[in-house]
Structures are given as structure tokens and as C-alpha cells.
MOPAC internal coordinates of N, CA, C and O (Angstrom, degrees):
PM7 1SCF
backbone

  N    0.0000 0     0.00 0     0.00 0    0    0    0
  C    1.4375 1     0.00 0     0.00 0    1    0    0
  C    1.5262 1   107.82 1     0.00 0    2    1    0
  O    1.2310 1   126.21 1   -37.46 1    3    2    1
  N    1.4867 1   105.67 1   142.54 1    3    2    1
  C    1.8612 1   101.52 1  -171.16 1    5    3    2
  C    1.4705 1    88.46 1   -79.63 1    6    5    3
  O    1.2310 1   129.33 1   -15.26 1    7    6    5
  N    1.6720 1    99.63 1   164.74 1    7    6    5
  C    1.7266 1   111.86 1   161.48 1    9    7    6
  C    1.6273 1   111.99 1   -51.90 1   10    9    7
  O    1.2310 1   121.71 1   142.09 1   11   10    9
  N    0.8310 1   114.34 1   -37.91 1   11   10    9
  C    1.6454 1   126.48 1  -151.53 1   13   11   10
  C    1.7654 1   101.45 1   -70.17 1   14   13   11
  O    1.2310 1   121.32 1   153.70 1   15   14   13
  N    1.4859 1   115.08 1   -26.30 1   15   14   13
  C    1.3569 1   122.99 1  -156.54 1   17   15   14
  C    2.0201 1    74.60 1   -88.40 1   18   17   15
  O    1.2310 1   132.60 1    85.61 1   19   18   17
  N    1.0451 1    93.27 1   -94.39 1   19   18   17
  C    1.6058 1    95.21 1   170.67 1   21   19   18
  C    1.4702 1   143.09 1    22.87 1   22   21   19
  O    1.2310 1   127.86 1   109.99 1   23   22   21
  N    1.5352 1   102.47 1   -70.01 1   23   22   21
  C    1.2296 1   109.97 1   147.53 1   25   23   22
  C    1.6619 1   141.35 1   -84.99 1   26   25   23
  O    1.2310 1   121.16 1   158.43 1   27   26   25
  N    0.5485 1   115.38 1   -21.57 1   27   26   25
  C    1.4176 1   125.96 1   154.90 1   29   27   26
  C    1.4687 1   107.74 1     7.15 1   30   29   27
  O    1.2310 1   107.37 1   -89.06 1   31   30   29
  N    1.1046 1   141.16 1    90.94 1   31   30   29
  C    1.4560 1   127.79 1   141.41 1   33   31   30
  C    1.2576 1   174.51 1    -3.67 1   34   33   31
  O    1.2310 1   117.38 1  -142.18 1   35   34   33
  N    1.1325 1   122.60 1    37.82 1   35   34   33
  C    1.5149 1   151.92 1  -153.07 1   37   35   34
  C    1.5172 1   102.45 1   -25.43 1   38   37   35
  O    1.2310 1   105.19 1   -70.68 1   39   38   37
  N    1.4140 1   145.03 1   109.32 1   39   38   37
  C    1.0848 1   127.67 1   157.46 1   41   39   38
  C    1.3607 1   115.47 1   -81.75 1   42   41   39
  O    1.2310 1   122.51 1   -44.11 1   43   42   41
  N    1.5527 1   112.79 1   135.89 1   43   42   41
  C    1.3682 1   123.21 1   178.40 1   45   43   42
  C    1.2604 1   117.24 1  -106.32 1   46   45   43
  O    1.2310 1   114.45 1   -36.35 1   47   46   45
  N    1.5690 1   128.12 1   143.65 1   47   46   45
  C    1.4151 1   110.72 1   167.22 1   49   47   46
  C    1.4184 1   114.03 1   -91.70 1   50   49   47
  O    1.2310 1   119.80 1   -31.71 1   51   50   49
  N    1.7636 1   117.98 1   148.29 1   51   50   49
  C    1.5486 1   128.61 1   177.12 1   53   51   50
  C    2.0051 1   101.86 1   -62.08 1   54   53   51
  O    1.2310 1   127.93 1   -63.13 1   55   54   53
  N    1.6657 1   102.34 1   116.87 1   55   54   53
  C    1.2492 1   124.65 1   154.22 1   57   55   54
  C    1.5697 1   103.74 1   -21.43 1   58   57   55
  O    1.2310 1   109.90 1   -41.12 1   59   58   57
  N    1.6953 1   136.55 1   138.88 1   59   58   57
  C    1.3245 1   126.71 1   176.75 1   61   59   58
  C    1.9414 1    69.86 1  -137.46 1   62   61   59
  O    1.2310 1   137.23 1   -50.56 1   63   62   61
  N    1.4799 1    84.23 1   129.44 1   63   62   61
  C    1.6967 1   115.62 1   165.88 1   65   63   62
  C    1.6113 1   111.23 1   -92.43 1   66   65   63
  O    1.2310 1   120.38 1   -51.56 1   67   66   65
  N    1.4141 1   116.87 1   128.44 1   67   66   65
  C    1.0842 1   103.12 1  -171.22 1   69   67   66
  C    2.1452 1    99.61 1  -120.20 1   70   69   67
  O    1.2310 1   129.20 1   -48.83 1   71   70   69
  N    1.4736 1    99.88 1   131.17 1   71   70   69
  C    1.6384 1    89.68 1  -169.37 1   73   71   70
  C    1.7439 1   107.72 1   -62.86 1   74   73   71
  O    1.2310 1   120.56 1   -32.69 1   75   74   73
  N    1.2656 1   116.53 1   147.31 1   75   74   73
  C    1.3018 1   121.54 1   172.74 1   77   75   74
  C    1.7540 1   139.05 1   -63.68 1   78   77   75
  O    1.2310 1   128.53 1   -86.17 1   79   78   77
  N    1.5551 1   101.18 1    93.83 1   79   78   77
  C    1.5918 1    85.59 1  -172.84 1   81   79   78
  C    1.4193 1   141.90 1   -58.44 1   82   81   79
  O    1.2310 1   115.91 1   -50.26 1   83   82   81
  N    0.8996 1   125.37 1   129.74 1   83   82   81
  C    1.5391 1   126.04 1  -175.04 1   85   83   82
  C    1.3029 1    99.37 1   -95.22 1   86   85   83
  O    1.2310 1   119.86 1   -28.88 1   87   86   85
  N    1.5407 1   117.87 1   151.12 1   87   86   85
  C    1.1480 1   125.71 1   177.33 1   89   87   86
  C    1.3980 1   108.23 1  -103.19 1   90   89   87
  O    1.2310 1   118.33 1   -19.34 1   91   90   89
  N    1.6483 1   120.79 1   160.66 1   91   90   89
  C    1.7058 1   121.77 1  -179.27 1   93   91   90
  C    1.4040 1    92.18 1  -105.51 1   94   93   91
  O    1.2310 1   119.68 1   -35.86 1   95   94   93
  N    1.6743 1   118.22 1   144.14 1   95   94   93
  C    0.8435 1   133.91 1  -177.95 1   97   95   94
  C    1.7103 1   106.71 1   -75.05 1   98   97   95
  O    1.2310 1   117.91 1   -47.94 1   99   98   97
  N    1.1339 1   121.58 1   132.06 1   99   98   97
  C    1.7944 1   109.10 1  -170.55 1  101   99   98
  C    1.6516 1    86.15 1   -95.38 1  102  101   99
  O    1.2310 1   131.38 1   -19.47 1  103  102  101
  N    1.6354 1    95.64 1   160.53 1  103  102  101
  C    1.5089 1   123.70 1   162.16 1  105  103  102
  C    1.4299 1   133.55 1   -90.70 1  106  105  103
  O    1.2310 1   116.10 1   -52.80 1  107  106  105
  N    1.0873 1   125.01 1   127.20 1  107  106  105
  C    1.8741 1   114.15 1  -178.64 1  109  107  106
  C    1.3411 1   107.94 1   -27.30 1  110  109  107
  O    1.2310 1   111.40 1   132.13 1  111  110  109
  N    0.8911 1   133.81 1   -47.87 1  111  110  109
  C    1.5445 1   152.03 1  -137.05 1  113  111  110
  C    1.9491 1    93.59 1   -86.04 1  114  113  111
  O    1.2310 1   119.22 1   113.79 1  115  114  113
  N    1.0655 1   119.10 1   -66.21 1  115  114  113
  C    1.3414 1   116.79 1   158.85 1  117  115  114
  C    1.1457 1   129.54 1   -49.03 1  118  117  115
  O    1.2310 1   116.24 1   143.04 1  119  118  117
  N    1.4420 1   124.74 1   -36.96 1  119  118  117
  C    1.2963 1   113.93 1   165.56 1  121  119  118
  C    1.3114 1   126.83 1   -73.68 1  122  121  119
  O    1.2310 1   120.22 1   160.88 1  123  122  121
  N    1.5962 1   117.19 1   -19.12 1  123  122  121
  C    1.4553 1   112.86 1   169.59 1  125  123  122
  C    1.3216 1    96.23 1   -93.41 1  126  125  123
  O    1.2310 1    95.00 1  -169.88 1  127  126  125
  N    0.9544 1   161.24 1    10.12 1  127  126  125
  C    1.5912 1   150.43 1   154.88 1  129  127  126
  C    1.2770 1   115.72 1   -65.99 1  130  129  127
  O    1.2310 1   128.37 1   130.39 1  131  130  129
  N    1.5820 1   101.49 1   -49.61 1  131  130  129
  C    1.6539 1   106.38 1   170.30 1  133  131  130
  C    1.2582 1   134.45 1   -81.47 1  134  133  131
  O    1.2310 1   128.96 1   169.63 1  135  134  133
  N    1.6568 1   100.34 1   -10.37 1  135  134  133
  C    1.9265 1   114.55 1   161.76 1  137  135  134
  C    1.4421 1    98.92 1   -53.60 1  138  137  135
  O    1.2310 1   126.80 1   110.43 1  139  138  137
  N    1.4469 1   104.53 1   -69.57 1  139  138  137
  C    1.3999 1   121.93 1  -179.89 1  141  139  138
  C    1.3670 1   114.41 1   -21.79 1  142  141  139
  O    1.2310 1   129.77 1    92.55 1  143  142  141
  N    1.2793 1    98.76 1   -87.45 1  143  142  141
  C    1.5015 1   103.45 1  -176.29 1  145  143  142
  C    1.6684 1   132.12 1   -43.75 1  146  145  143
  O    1.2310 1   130.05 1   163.32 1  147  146  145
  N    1.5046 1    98.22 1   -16.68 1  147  146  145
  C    1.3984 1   130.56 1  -171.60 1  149  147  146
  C    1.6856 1   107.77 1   -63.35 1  150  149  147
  O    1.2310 1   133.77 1   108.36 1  151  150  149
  N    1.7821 1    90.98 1   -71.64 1  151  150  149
  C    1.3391 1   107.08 1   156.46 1  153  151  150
  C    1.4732 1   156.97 1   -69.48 1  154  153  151
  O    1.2310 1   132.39 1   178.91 1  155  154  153
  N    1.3004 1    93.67 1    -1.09 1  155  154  153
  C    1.6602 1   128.63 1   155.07 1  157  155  154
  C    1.7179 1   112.48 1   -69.77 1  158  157  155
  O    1.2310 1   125.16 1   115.91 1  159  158  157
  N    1.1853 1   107.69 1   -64.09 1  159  158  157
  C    1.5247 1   115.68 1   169.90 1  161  159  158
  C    1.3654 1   106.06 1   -65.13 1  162  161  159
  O    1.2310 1   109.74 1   126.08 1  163  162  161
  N    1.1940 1   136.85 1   -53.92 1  163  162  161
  C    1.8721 1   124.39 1  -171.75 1  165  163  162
  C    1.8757 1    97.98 1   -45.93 1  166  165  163
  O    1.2310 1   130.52 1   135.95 1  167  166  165
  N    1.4648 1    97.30 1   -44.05 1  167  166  165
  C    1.5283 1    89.72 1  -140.86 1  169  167  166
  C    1.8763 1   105.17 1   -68.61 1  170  169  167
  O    1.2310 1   127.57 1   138.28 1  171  170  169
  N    1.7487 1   103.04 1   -41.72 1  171  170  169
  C    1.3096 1   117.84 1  -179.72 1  173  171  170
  C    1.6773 1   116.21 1   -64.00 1  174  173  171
  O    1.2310 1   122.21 1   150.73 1  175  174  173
  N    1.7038 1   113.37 1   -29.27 1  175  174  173
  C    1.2787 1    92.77 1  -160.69 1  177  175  174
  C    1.8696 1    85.86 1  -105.08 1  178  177  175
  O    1.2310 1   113.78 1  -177.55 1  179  178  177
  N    1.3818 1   129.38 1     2.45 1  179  178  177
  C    1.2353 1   100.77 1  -168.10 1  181  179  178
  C    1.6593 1    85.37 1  -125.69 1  182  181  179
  O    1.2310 1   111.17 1   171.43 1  183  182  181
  N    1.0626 1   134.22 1    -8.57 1  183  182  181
  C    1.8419 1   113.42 1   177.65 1  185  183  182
  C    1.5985 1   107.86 1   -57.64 1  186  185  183
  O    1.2310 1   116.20 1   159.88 1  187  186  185
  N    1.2281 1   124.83 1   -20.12 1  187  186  185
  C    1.3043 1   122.40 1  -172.31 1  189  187  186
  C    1.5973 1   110.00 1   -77.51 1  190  189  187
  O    1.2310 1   117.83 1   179.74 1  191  190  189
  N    0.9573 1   121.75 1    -0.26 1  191  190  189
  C    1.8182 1   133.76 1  -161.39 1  193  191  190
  C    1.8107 1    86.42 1  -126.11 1  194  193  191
  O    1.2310 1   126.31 1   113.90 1  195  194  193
  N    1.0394 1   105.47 1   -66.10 1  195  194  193
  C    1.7241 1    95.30 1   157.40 1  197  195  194
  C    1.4919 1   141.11 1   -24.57 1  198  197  195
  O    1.2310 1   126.41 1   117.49 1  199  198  197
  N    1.3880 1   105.29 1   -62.51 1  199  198  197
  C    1.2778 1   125.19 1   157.50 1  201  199  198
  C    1.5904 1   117.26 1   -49.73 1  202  201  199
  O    1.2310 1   118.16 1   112.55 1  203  202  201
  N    1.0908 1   121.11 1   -67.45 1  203  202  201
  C    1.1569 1   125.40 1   139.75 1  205  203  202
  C    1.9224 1   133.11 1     7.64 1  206  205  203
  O    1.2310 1   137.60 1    97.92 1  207  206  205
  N    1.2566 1    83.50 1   -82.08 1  207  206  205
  C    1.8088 1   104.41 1  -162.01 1  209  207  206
  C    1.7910 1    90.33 1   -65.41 1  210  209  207
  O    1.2310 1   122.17 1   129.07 1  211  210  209
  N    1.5529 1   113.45 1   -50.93 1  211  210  209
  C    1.3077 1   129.84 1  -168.11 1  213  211  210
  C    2.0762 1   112.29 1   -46.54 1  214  213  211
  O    1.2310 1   132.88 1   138.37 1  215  214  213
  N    1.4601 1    92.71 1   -41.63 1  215  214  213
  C    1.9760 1   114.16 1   163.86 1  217  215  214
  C    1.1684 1   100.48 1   -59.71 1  218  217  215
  O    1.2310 1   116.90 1   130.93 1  219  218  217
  N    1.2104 1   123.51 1   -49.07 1  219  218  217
  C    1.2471 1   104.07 1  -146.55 1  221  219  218
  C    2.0458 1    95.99 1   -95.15 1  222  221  219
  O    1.2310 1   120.17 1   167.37 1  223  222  221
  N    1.1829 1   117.27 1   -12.63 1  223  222  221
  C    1.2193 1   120.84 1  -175.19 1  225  223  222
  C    1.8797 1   112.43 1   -83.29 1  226  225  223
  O    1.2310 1   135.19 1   164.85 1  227  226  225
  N    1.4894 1    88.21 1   -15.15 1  227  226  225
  C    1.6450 1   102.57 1  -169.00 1  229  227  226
  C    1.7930 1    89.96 1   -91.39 1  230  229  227
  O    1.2310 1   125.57 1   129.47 1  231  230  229
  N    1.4753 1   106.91 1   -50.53 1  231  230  229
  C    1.4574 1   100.12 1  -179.02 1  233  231  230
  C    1.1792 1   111.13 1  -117.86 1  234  233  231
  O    1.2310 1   114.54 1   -75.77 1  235  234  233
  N    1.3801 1   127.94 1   104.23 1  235  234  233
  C    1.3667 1   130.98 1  -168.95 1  237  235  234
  C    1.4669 1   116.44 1   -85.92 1  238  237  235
  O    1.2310 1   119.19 1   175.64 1  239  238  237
  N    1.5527 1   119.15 1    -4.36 1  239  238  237
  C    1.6347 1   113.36 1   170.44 1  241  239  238
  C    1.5929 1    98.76 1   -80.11 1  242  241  239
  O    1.2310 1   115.93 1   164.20 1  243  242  241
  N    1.0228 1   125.33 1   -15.80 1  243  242  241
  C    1.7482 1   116.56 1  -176.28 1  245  243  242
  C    1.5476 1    97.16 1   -77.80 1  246  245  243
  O    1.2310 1   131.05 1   -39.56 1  247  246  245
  N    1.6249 1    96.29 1   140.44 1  247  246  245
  C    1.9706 1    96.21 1   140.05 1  249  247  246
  C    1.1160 1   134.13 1   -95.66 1  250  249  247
  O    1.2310 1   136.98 1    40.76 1  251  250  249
  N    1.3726 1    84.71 1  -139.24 1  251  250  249
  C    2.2726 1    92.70 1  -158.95 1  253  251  250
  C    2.0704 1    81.34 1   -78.89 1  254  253  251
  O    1.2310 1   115.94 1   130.41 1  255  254  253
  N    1.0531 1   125.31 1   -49.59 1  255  254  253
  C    1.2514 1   118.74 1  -163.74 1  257  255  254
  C    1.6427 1   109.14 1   -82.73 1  258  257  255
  O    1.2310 1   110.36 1   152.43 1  259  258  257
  N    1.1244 1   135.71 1   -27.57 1  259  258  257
  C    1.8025 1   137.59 1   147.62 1  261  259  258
  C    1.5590 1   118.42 1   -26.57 1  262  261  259
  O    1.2310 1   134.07 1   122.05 1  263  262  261
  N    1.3270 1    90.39 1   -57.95 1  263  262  261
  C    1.5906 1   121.10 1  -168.20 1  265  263  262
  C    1.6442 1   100.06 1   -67.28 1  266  265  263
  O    1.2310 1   121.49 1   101.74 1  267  266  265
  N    1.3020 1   114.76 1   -78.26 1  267  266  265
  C    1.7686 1   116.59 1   169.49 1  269  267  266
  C    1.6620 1   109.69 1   -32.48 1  270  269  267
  O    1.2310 1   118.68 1   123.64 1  271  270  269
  N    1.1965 1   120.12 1   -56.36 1  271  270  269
  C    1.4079 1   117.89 1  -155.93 1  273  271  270
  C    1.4417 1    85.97 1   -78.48 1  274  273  271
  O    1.2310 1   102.13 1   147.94 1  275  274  273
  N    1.7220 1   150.28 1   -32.06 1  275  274  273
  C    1.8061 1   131.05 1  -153.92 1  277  275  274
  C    1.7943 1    87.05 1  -109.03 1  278  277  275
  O    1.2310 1   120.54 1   172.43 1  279  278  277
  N    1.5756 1   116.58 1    -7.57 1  279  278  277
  C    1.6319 1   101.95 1   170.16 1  281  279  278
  C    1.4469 1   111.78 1   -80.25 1  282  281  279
  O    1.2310 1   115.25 1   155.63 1  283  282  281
  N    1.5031 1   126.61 1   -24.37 1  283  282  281
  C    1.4335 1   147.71 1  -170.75 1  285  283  282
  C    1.2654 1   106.04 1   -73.12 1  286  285  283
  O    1.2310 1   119.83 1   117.99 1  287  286  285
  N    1.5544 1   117.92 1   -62.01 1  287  286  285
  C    1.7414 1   142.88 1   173.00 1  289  287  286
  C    1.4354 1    92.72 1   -44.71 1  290  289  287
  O    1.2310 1   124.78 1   119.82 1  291  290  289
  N    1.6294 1   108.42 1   -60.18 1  291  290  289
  C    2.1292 1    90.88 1  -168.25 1  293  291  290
  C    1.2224 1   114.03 1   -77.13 1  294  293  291
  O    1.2310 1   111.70 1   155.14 1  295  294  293
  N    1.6775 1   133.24 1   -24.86 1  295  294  293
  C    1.5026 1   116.31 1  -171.40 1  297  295  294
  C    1.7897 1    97.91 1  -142.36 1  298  297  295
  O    1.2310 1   126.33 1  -160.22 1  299  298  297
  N    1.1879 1   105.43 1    19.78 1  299  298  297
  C    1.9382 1    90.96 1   178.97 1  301  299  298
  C    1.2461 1   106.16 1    56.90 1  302  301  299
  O    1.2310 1   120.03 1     6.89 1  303  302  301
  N    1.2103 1   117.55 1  -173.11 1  303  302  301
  C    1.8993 1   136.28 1   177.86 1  305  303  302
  C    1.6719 1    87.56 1   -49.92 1  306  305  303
  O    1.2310 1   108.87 1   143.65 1  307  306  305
  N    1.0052 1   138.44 1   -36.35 1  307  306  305
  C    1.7902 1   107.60 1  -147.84 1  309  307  306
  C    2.0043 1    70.30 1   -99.44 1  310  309  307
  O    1.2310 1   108.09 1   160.02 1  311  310  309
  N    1.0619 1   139.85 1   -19.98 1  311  310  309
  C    1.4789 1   116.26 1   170.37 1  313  311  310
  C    1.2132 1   141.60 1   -44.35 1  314  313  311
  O    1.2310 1   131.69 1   154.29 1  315  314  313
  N    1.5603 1    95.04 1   -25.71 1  315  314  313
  C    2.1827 1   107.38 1  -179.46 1  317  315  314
  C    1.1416 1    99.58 1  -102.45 1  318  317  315
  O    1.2310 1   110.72 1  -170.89 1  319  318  317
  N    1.5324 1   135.05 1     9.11 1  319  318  317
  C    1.5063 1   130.07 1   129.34 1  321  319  318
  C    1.5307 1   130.28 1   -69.36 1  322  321  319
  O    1.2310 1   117.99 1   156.54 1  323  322  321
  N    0.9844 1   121.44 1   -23.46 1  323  322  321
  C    1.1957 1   109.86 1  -164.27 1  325  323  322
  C    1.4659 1   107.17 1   -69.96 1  326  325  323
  O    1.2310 1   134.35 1   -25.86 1  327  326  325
  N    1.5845 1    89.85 1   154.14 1  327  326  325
  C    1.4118 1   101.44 1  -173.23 1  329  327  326
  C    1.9217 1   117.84 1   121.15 1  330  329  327
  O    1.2310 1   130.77 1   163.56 1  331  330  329
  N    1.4273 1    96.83 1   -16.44 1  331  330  329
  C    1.6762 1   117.83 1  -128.36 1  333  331  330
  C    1.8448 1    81.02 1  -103.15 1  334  333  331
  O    1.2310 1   115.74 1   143.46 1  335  334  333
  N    1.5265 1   125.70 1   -36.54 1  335  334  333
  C    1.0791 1   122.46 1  -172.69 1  337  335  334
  C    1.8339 1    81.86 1  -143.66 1  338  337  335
  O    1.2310 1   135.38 1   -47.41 1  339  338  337
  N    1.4248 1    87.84 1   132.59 1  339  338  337
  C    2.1098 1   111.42 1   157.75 1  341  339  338
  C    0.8676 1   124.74 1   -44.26 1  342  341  339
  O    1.2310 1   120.10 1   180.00 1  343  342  341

């Protein structure tokens, strides 16, 4: 083996320390806030896709765009809710 291989110089990379995360203990109170809110959003942004799927499952020659335009025709915007409150 030549000298030259030998010495050669190893580059190393600098160790990165990373500080230790601690976690915050959560409160009941947050976790039902964010149930809440959870189920606030499921219900509002997805009953309308519900409404939806349910047309199109009742009448299966319609599509996705049949279905939107005769759920609109029977109840307007508050139509792709229904269902959502008794």
C-alpha cells in the first residue's frame, strides 16, 4: 500500500444534539373540545356527500352530476343536509 493512501484524511460529520421533547400532559376539557369540533366538521362538511351517495344508491342509472343537480332541484343548499337534524 503507497504512503499517500494511508494518510488520507477522514472527513467526519459534527455530532447534531437534538434537545429532548417533553410532552404536555392534555386536559379532559381539550379532548372534548376537539371531539367536538371533530364532530362538528364530520357532520357539516361530509353529510352532503352522504346525501349524495344515498341518490345515487337509491337510483343507480343517475350520476355523481344527475344526483347533485335533482338533490339541489328538491331542497337547494339546505337539501344536501337533510337528514342531518330530525
Amino acid at each position: 500500500m503507497s504512503k499517500a493512501l494511508e494518510t488520507v484524511p477522514v472527513a467526519t460529520t459534527p455530532q447534531i444534539t437534538h434537545p429532548e421533547i417533553q410532552k404536555k400532559p392534555l386536559s379532559w376539557s381539550n379532548i372534548a373540545l376537539g371531539a367536538a369540533i371533530q364532530t362538528f366538521e364530520v357532520s357539516t362538511l361530509g353529510q352532503p356527500f352522504e346525501v349524495v351517495k344515498t341518490h345515487m344508491a337509491a337510483n343507480r342509472a343517475d350520476s355523481i352530476a344527475t344526483s347533485l343537480k335533482k338533490t339541489y332541484a328538491r331542497g337547494g343548499i339546505s337539501g344536501f343536509y337533510q337528514g342531518l337534524i330530525p
